[in-house]
C-alpha positions in Angstrom: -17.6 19.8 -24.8 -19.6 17.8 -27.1 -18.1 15.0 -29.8 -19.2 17.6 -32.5 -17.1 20.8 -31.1 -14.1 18.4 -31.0 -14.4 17.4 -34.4 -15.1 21.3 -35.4 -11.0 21.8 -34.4 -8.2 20.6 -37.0 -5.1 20.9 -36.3 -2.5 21.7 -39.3 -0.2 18.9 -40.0 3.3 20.6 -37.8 0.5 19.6 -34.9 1.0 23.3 -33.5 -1.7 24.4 -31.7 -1.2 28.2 -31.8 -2.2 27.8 -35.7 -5.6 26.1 -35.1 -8.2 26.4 -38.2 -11.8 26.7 -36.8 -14.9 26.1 -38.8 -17.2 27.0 -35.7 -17.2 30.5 -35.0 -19.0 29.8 -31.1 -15.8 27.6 -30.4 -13.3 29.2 -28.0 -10.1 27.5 -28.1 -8.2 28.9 -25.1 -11.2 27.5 -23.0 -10.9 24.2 -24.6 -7.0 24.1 -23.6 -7.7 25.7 -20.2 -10.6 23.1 -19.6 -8.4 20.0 -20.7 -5.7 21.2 -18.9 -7.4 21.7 -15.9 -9.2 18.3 -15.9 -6.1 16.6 -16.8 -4.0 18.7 -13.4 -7.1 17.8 -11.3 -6.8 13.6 -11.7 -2.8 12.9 -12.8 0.3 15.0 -12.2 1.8 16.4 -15.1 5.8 15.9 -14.7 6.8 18.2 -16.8 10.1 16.1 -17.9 8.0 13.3 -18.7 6.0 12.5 -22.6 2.5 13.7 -22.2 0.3 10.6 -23.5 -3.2 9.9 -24.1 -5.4 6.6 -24.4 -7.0 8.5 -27.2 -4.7 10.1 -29.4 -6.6 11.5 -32.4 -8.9 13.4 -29.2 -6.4 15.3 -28.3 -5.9 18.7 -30.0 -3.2 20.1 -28.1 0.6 19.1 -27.7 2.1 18.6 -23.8 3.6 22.2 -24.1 0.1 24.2 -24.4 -1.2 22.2 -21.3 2.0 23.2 -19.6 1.4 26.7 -20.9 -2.1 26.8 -19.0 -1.0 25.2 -16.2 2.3 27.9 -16.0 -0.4 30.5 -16.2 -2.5 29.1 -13.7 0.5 29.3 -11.3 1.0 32.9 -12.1 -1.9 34.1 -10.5 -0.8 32.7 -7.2 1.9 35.3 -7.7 1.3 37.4 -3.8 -1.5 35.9 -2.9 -0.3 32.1 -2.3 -0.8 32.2 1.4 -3.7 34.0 0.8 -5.5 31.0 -0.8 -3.8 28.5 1.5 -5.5 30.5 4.4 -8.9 29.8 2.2 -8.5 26.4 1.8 -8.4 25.8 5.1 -11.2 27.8 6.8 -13.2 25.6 3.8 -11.0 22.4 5.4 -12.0 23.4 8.9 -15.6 24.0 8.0 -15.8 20.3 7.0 -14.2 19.2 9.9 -14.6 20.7 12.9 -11.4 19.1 14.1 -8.8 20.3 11.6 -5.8 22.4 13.0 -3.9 24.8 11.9 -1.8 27.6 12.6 0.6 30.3 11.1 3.7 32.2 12.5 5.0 35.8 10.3 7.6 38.0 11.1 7.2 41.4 12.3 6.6 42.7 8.2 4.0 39.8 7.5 6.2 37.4 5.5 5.0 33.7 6.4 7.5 32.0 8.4 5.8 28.7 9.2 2.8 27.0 8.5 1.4 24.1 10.3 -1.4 22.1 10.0 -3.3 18.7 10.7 -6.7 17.1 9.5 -8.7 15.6 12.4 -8.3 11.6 11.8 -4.7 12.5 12.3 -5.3 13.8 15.6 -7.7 11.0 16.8 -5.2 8.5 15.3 -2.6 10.0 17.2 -4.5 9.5 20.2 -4.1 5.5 19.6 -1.1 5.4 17.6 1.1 8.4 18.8 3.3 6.7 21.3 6.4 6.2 18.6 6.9 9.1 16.0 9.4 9.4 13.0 10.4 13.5 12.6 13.2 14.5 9.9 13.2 17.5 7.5 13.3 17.2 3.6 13.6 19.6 0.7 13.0 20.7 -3.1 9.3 20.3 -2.3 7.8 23.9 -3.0 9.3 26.9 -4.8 10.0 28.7 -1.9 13.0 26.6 -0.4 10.8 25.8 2.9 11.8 22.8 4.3 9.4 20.4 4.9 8.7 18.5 8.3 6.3 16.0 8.5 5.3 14.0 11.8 5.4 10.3 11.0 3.3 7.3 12.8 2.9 3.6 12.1 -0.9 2.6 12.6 -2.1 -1.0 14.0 -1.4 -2.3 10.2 2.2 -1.8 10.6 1.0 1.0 8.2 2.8 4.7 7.4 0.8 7.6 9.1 0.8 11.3 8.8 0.3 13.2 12.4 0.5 16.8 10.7 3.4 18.7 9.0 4.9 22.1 8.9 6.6 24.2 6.3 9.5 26.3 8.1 11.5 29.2 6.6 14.7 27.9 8.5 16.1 24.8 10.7 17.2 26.7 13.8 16.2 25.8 17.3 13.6 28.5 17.5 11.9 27.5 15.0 11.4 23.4 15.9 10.7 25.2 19.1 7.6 26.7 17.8 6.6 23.5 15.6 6.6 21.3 18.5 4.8 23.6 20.6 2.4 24.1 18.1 2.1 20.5 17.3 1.3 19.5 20.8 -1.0 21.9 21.5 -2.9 20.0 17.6 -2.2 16.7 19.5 -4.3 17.5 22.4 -1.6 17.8 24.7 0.1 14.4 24.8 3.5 14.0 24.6 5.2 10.7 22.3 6.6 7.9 24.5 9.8 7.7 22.0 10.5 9.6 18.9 13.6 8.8 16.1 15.1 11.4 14.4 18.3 12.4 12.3 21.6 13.7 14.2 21.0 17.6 13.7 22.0 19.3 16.8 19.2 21.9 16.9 16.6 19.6 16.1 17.6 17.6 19.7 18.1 20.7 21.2 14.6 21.3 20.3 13.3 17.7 21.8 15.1 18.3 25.3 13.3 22.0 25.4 9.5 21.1 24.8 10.0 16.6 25.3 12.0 16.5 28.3 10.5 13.2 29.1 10.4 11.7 26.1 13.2 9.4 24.6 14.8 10.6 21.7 16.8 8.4 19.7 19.0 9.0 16.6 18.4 7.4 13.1 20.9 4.1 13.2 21.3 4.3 9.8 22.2 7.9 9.1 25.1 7.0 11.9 26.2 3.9 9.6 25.7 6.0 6.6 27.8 8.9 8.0 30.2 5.6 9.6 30.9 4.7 5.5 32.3 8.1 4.8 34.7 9.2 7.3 36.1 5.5 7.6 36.1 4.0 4.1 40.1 4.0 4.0 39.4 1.9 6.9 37.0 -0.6 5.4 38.8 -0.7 2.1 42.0 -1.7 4.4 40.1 -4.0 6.6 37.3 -5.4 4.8 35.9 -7.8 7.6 35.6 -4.8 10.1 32.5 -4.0 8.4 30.8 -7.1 9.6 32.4 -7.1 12.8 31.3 -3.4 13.8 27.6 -4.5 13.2 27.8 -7.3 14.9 29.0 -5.4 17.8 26.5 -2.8 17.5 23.4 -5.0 16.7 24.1 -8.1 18.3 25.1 -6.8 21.7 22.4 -7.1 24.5 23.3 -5.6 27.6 25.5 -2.0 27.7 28.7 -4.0 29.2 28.9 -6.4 26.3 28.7 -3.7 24.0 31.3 -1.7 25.3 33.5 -5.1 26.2 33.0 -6.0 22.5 33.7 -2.0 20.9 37.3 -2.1 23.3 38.3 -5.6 21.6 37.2 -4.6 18.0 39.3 -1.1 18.0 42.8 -2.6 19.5 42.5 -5.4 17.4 42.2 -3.1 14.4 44.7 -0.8 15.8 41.9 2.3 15.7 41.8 3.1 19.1 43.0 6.6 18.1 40.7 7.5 15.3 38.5 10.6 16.0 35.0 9.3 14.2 35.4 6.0 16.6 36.1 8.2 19.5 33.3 10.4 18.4 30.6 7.7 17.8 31.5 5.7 21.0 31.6 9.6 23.0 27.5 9.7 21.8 26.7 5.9 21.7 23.9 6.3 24.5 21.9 8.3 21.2 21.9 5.8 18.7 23.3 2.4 19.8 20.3 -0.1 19.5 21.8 -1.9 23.7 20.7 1.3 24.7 17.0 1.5 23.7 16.0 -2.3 24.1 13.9 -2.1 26.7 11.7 1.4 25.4 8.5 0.5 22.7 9.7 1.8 19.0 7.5 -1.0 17.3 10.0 -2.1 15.8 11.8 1.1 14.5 15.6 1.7 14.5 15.9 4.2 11.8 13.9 6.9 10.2 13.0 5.1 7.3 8.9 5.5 7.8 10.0 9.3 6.9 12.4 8.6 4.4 9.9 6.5 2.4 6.5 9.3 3.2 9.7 12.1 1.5 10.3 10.1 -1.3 6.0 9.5 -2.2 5.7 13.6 -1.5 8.0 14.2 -3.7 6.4 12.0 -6.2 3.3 15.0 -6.0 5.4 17.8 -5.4 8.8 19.5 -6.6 10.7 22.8 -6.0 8.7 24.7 -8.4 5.1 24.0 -6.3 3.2 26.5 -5.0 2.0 26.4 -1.4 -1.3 26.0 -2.2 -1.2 23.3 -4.9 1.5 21.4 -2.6 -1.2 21.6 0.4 -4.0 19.9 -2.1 -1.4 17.3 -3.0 -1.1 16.6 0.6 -4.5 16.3 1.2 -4.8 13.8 -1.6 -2.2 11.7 -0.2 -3.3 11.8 3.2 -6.5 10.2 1.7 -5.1 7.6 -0.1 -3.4 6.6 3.2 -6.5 6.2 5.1 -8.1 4.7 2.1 -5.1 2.0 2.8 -6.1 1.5 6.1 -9.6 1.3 5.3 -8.8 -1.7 2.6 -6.4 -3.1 5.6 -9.4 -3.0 7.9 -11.6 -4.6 5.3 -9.3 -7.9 4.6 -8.8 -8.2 8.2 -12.4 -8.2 9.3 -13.6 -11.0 6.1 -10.4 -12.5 5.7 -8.8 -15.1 7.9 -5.1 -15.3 7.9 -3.6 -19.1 6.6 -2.3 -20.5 9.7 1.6 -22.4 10.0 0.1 -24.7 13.1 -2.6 -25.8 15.2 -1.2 -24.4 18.4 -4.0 -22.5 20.4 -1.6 -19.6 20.5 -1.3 -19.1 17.2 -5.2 -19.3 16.9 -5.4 -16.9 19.9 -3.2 -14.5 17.6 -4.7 -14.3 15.0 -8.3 -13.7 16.5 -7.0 -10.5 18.2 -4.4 -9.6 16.0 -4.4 -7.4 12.4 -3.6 -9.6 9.4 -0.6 -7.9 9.1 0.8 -8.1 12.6 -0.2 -12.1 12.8 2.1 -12.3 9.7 5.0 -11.2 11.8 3.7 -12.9 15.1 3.9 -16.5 13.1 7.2 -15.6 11.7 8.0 -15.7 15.4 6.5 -18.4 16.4 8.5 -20.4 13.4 11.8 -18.9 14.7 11.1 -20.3 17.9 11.8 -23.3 16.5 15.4 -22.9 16.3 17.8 -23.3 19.5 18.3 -25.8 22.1 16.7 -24.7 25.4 18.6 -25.7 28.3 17.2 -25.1 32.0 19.6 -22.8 34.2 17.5 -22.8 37.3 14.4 -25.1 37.9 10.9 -23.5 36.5 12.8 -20.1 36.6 15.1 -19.5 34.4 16.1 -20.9 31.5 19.0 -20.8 28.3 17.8 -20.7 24.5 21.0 -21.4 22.7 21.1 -21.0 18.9 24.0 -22.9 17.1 22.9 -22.0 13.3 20.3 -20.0 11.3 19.2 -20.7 8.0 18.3 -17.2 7.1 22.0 -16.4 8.0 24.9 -17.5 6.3 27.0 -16.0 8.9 25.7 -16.9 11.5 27.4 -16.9 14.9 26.3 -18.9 18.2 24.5 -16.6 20.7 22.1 -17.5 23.9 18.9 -15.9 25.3 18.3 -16.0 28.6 14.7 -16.2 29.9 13.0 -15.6 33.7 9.4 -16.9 34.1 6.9 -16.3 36.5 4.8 -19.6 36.2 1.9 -18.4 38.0 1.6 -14.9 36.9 2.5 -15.8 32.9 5.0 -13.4 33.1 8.0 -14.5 30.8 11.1 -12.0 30.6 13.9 -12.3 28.1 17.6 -10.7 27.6 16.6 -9.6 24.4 13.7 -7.4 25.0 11.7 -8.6 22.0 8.2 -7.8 23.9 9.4 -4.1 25.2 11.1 -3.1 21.7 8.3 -4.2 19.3 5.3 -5.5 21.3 5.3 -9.1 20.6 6.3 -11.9 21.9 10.1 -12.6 21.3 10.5 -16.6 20.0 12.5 -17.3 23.0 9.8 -16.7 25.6 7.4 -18.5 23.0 10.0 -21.5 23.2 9.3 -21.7 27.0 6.3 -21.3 26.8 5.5 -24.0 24.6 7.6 -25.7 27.0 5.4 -25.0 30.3 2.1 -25.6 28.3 0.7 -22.3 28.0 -2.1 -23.4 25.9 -3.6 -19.2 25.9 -2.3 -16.1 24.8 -1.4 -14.1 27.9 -3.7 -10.8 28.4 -0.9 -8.5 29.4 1.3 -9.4 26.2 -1.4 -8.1 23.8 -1.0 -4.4 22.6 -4.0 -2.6 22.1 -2.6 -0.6 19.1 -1.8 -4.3 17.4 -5.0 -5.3 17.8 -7.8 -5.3 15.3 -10.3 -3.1 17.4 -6.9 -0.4 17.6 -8.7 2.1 15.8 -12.6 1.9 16.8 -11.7 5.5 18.9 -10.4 7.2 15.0 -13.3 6.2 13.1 -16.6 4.1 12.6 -16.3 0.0 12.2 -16.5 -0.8 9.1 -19.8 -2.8 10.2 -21.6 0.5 11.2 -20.9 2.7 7.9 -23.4 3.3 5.6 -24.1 3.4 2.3 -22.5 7.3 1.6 -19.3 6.3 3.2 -17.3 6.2 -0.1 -17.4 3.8 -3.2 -14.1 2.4 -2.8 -13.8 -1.3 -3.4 -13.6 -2.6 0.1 -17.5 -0.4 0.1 -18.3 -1.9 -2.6 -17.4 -5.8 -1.6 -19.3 -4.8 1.7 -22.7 -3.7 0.4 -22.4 -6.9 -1.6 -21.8 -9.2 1.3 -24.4 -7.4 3.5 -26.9 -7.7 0.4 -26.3 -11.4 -0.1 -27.3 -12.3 3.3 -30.6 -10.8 3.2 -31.0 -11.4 -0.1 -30.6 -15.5 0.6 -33.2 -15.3 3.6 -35.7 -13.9 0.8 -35.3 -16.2 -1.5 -35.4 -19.2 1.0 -38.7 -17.9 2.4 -39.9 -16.9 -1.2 -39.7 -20.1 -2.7 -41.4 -22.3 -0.4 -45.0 -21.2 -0.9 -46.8 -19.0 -4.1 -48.4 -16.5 -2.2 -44.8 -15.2 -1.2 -43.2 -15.6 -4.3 -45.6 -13.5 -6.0 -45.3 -10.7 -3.2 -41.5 -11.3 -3.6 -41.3 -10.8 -7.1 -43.7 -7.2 -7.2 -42.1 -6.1 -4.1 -38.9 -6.7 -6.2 -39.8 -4.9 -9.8 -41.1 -1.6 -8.0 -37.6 -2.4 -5.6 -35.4 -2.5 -8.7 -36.7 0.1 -10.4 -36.7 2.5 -7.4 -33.1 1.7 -7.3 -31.9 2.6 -10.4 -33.8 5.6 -10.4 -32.0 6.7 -7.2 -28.7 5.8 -9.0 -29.1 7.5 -12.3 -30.3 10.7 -10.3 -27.1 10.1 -8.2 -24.3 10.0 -11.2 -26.1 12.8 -12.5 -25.4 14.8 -9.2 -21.7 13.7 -9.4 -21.3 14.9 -13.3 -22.5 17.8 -12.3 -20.2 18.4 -9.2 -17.3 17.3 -11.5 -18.4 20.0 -13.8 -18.2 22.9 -11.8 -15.2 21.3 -10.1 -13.5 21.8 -13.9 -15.1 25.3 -14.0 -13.8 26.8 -10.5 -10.4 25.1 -11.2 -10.0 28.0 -14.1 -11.8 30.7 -12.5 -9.6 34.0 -11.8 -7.8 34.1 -8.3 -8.9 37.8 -8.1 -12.2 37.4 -8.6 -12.5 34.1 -5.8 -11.4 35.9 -3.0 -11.0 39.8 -3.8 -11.4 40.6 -0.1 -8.8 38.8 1.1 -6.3 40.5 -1.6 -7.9 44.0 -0.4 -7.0 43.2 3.7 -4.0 40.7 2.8 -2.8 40.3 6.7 0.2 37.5 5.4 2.9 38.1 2.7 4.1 35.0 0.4 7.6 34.1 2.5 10.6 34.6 0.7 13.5 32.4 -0.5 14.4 30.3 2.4 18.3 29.3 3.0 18.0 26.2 4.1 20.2 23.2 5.0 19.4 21.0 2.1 20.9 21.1 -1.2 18.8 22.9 -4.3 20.5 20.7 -6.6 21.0 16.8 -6.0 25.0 16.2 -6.1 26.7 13.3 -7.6 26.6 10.5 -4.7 29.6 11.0 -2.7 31.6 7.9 -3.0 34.0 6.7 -0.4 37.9 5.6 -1.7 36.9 1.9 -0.9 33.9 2.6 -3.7 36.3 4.5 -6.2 37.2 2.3 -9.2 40.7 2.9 -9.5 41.6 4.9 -12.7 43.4 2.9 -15.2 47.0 4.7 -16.4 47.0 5.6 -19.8 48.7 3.2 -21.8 50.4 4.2 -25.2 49.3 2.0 -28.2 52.5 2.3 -29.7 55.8 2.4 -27.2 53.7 0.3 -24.8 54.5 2.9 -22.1 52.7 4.2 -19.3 52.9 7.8 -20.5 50.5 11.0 -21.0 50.7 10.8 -24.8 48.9 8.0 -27.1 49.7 6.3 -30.6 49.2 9.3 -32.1 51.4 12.0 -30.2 54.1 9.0 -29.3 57.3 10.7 -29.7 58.8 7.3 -30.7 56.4 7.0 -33.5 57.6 10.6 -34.7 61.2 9.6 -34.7 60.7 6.6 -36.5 58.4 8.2 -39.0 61.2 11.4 -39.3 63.6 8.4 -39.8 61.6 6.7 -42.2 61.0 10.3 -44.5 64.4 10.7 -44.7 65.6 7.5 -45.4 62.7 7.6 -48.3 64.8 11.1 -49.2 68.0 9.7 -49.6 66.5 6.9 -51.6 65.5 9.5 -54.2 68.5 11.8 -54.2 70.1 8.5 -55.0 67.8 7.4 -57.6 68.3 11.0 -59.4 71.8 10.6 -59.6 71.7 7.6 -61.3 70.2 8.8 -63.6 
């Protein structure tokens, strides 16, 4: 659409669109809308409860409610045929890449029960990432009720990765069943070293069935969260028991100090007889932190990582999306996530981290490590600061006693015991900072520093921290060329390749005029070359953007009339799941409640139901007053 055809549209004064005066008779207006609208749904999402703006006001000739109109329409012809075009879009997916997965299960009359599927960077990343995985279940993300499970990683960036997802018609046993056998079979066969999800029973049912090997923990915070409700008359009653249950659950480091510790808590609170305790302390091996301190869950306790990835989907999707449209918001998302990593992998390969010391460790670190994981490893090696370290047994064990933190105001003394292996560098502590996370724990560091280990020990360096983590998932950034993308990090890349060479010339140009003169043709025909190739190249793009606009509006029966003609799946119905359609009011324990104030009467001053208004006092007086005002006048009459 040229400047002149939008300048050929006025719109009357009310700004409705549906009375639209036309002085060119060629101009269709419904394409207009349905090209706008379509360009508009292609690059932002439209929230439909949100004011529809634009940077250039007086250009646009329709209100929010006609784009919303088109887009309504749009979603109309996915009416029976919304699996259909899912289906489509990815045998087009797995044409592009060879390794994308996916896989459907219908019932026995063709509705769509589940859908699963996985691009192929999230299979090779799982391959070097998948030995911790976040799993939980979310809703209100398509308009068919399905509840949403999405496989959740954390990549050598300490970064949020997607290793598939599933729509499911139902949580039931079965079904996670068939997801996780599906999903292993996408993931190549290998099964996750450790895996964190909420407390649903059929889900761990699930886990035992097709991970029997692997170690399944619950979310810690959906046990606290859960802890707030059934005992807030207790922590309204008892208001230090708060802190003193986490420091018995979080501060305890072997199983008998935890269950030493829970014993003393509950007769000291007198709540050795209530059922949640019983019932928490009856399943503590699932998600009491003593109890998974020597297993890798870099880091992870709860099932945050999946918590955060729910709340960004739903930031794309809601409960009125189509399958198909929610599937090409995933897609979009996915690749903004790798486009994350790809910036990561940028600034750690031309940036070097600011260092806190000149320790060789420390510069060992940060050679091997991403710039994100050094940040935490230097944290560590500050805390090792803190603490006396006292030797127990000569050159073999040793006593890191901290007295005070500074990052805690409550601090409480606590001491670290730490067994070394002099000649071997092996250096073991009570804590289990090393097996939990995968770095060194500043106690070890604080013997270490002590014994003069001048070098970073081989066999304390993670692979999947390391900068190198994910050379097996895609090409170094070193070896891409120039149609790899145009995304910033590219872009500083070419620049810094092109500098270097670019120096060498000129240094060898200048020194002599023979070469400069070669320099300088070779240059003009060079330059010119160059923008040729460029021009030609945005041309290409406009033109792919074009018929990108164009397809978005073409009819769904006419893209794929074969697959309407021989439909093998049915849209799935109205799924009953677990989750809630509508979000409640947050559920508010009695310690939470503001108590109610009684209703005080303005009048009488008495707690009562009635006010100033409706005080029966005040009607007495005022019936007292009326007829004292009578007998004044019967009085006044007779006088007279």
């Amino acid at each position: 659409m040229n400047e002149n055809q939008h300048k050929a549209v006025n719109i009357n004064e009310d700004g409705d669109c549906a009375r639209v005066q036309i002085n060119d008779p060629y101009i269709d207006v419904d394409a207009i809308l349905e090209e706008e609208s379509s360009r508009i749904e292609e690059n932002i999402e439209i929230h439909v409860g949100k004011q529809f703006k634009s940077p250039e006001e007086e250009n646009v000739h329709f209100r929010r409610r006609d784009v919303t109109n088109v887009i309504a329409m749009d979603n109309r012809k996915l009416l029976g045929v919304d699996v259909d075009r899912t289906l489509l879009h990815f045998q087009k997916k797995k044409e592009a890449d060879s390794e994308f997965f996916y896989a459907v299960d219908a019932d026995e009359d063709g509705f769509v029960k589940h859908i699963f599927w996985v691009d192929g960077r999230s299979r090779r990343a799982y391959l070097e990432f998948g030995d911790v995985v976040t799993f939980d279940t979310t809703y209100n993300t398509n308009k068919y009720c399905m509840p949403l499970a999405p496989f959740i990683g954390v990549n050598h960036h300490r970064q949020s990765i997607f290793f598939g997802m599933a729509l499911l018609r139902s949580e039931s046993t079965t079904n996670f069943c068939w997801l996780f056998e599906t999903w292993l079979k996408a993931m190549y066969g290998k099964h996750p070293k450790s895996i964190i999800t909420d407390q649903d029973g059929a889900m761990k049912k699930a886990i035992k069935i097709i991970f029997p090997n692997t170690v399944h923990r619950c979310c810690q915070w959906h046990v606290m969260r859960k802890a707030r409700e059934k005992l807030g008359l207790l922590y309204g009653k008892h208001p230090k028991f708060v802190d003193e249950l986490g420091s018995v659950i979080n501060c305890s480091l072997t199983v008998s100090e935890f269950e030493n510790a829970w014993a003393v808590m509950v007769d000291k609170y007198e709540v050795r007889n209530n059922k949640h305790l019983i019932n928490m302390f009856e399943k503590r091996a699932d998600w009491a932190p003593v109890y998974f301190r020597e297993i890798f869950f870099a880091e992870m306790s709860t099932s945050q990582r999946s918590e955060s990835m729910n709340a960004l989907l739903k930031l794309w999707v809601n409960a009125h999306t189509s399958i198909y449209k929610f599937v090409c918001s995933i897609d979009n998302i996915i690749d903004n996530i790798w486009q994350a990593e790809g910036d990561q992998d940028f600034i750690t390969m031309n940036e070097n981290p600011q260092l806190w010391s000149k320790f060789q460790l420390e510069l060992d670190a940060r050679l091997v490590y991403t710039r994100n994981v050094f940040s935490v490893f230097k944290q560590l090696l500050q805390d090792s600061c803190l603490g006396i370290l006292i030797e127990k047994e000569r050159d073999t064990l040793y006593e890191v006693r901290i007295d005070s933190n500074p990052d805690f105001k409550h601090w409480k003394p606590v001491s670290y015991l730490v067994n070394i292996n002099k000649e071997a560098e092996l250096f073991s502590c009570n804590c289990k900072g090393f097996e939990f996370q995968g770095l060194l724990c500043p106690h070890a560091l604080k013997v270490m520093w002590l014994h003069g280990i001048q070098h970073l020990p081989s066999h304390y360096i993670l692979k999947r921290w390391c900068k190198n983590a994910n050379a097996g998932v895609k090409r170094p950034l070193n070896e891409r060329s120039h149609d790899a993308g145009n995304s910033v990090a590219m872009q500083m890349f070419r620049a810094l390749t092109l500098r270097d060479q670019f120096g060498l010339l000129v240094d060898l140009a200048s020194k002599d005029a023979d070469s400069f003169n070669l320099a300088e043709a070779q240059l003009k025909e060079l330059v010119s070359q160059v923008k040729t190739l460029y021009n030609s190249s945005q041309q290409q793009q406009d033109l792919a953007a074009s018929n990108e606009m164009l397809a978005m509006v073409v009819d769904v029966e006419d893209e794929f009339p074969e697959e309407r003609g021989n439909q093998t799946f049915h849209d799935p119905p109205t799924s009953q799941c677990k989750g809630r359609k509508k979000k409640p009011a947050r559920w508010k324990i009695p310690a939470e409640k503001v108590p109610i104030k009684p209703r005080i009467c303005g009048y009488c001053g008495l707690v009562a139901k009635h006010n100033s208004r409706t005080c029966p006092k005040k009607l007495e007086a005022a019936g007292k007053e009326l007829d004292a005002m009578e007998e004044d006048e019967e009085k006044l009459e007779g006088e007279i």
